[in-house]
C-alpha positions in Angstrom: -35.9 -5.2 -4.8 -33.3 -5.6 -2.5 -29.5 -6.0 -3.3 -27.7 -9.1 -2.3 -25.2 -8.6 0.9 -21.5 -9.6 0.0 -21.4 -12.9 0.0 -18.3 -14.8 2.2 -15.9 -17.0 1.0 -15.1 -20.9 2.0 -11.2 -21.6 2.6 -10.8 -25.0 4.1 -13.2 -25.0 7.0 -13.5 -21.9 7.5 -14.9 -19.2 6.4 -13.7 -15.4 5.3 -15.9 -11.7 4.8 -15.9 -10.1 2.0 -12.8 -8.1 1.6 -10.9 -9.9 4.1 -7.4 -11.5 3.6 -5.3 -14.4 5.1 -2.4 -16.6 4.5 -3.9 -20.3 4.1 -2.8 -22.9 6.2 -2.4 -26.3 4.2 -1.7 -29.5 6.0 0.5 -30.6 6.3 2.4 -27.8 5.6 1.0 -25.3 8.0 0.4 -21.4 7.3 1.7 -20.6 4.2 3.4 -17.0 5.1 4.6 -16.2 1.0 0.7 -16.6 -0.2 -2.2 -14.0 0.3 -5.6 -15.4 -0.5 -8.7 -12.7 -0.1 -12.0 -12.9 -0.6 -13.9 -10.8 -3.1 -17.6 -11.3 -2.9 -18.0 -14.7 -2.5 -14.8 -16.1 -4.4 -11.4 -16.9 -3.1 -8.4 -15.1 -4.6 -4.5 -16.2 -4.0 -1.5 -14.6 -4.8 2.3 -16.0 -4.0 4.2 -13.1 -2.8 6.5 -11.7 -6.3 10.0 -11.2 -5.5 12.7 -9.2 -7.1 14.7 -11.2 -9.2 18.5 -12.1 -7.3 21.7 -10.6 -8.7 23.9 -12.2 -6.8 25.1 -16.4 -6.8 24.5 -17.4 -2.5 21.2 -15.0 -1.6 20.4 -15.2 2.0 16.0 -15.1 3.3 16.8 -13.7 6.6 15.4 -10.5 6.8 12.3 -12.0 4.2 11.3 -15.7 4.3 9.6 -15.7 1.2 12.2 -13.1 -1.2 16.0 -13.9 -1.2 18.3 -10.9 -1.1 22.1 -10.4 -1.6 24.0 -10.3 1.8 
C-alpha cells in the first residue's frame, strides 16, 4: 500500500505545497502583510502577526507596519 503524497492547499485561486507559507491577498484589500497563512497537508492555516502590547499613549508603525512601538 502506498502512502498518500502531501496533499496542497486552495487559497483563493491558487494553490499552495505542503509546508509552504504566504501572506493572502484579499480584494479589495490587497496583500495582507500582518497575516501568515501556511499550508499543512492539505488545509489552510492563518495567523495575524502578535504584537507586544504598547506602553506608551502616541506609538509610531514605522519601523513595523503591523506592531506599534514607542518612539
Amino acid at each position: 500500500m502506498q502512502a498518500d503524497a502531501p496533499r496542497a492547499c486552495r487559497f483563493g485561486r491558487r494553490w499552495y505545497l505542503n509546508n509552504e507559507s504566504w501572506h493572502p491577498s484579499v480584494p479589495p484589500f490587497g496583500e495582507m502583510k500582518c497575516i501568515l497563512c501556511w499550508c499543512v497537508s492539505g488545509e489552510t492555516h492563518c495567523q495575524r502577526q502578535e504584537c507586544p502590547p504598547s506602553a506608551c499613549s502616541s506609538p509610531a508603525t514605522r519601523d513595523n507596519p503591523c506592531c506599534a512601538k514607542c518612539r
